[in-house]
N, C-alpha and C positions, 0 to 999 in steps of 0.2 A: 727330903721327901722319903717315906717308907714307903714302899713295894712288897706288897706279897703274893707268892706263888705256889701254887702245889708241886709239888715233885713227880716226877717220874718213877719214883720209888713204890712195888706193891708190898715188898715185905712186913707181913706181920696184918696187913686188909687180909679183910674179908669178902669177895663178891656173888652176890645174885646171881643170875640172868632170868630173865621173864625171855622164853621166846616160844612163837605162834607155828605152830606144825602148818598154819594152810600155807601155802610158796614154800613146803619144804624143802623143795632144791636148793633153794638162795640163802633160806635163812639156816640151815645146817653150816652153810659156808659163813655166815655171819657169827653163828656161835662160836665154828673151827677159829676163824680170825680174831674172837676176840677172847678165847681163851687162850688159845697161843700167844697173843701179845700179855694175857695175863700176867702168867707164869715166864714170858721173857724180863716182863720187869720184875719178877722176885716173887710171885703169887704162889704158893704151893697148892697142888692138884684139891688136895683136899679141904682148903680156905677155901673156892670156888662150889659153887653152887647152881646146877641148870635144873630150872621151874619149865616144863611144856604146859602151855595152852595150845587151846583149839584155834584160836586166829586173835587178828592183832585189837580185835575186840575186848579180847577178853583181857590183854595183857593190863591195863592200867589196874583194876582190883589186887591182883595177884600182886603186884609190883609196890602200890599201896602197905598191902598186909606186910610183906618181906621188909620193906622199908620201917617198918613199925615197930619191927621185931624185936629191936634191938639185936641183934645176931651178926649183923652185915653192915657196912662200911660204906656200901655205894651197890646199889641197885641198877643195871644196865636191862632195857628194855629192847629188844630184837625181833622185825618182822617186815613181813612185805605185802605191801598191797597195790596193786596191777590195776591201770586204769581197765574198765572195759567198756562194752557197750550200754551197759546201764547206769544211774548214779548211785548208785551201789559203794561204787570207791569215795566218793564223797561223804559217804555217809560214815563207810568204816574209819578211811583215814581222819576225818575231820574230829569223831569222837574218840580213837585210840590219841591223836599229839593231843585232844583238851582234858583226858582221864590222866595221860601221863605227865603234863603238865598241874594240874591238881594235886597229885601224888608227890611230886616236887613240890608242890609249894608245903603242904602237909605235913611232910617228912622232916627227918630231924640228919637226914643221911642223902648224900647227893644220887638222884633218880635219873637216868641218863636217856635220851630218845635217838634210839636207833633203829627205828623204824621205816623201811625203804615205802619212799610214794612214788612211784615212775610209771610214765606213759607206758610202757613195752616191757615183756619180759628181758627181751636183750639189755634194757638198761638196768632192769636188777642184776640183770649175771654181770654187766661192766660192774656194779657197785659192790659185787659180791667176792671182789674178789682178782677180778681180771683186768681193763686198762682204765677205770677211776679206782683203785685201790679197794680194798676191804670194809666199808662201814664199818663191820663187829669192831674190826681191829680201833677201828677211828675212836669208837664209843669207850671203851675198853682204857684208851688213852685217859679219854676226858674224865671216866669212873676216877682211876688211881690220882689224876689231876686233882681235882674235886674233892675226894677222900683226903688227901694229904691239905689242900688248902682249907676244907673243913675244919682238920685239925688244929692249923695255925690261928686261925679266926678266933677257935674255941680259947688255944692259950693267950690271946690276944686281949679277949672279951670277956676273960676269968668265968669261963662254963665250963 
């Protein structure tokens, strides 16, 4: 039976990030975490790439374009959206994971959703970082994942 996997390996990628300034408290720590895991796995400062939008609305166009580019390797998408009292959070979240997931399907380069949906701000700052780990950093994983098993596919599949 063959098995194929991505690596852990970022040297010699290229990444994005698409992230959304509205929860900028969280999602600054989303980005800190997953460019720090970046460049842990071998990423250099200047392969790396941050896109700001306005909110996690906006992020799938952006993320889209980037991914099209041909420029970048894996596109990681980063944002928070807070339930509140209106259905407001359904509306954003529901169209930011179906743009991002569109983008992914579209793309020729792994689009990554790192998009926090949580009841309470407390449970974006646990996801941001503090006792459920880091998101960015999570995403960031799955980008270099992704990017590397891309690659295998490709020699696989003679593309």
């Amino acid at each position: 039976m063959k098995q194929m996997e991505g690596s852990l390996k970022a040297e010699g990628k290229r990444f994005a990030i698409v992230a959304a300034r509205f929860n900028d408290l969280i999602v600054e720590q989303l980005v800190r975490g997953a460019v720090g895991t970046l460049e842990k796995l071998g990423a250099r400062e200047n392969d790396i790439t941050v896109t700001w939008v306005p909110g996690a609305f906006e992020i799938p166009g952006v993320a889209r374009r980037l991914a099209l580019s041909g420029k970048f390797d894996a596109v990681i998408c980063l944002g928070c959206v807070i339930r509140g009292a209106t259905p407001h959070f359904d509306f954003v979240a529901g169209e930011a994971a179906r743009g991002i997931a569109l983008a992914a399907r579209e793309a020729p380069v792994p689009v990554i959703f790192g998009v926090l949906t949580t009841e309470t701000i407390e449970q974006a700052i646990e996801r941001a970082g503090t006792k459920a780990g880091n998101k960015g950093a999570d995403a960031a994983m799955a980008a270099v994942q992704m990017a590397n098993l891309r690659s295998l596919l490709d020699a696989e599949l003679g593309k």
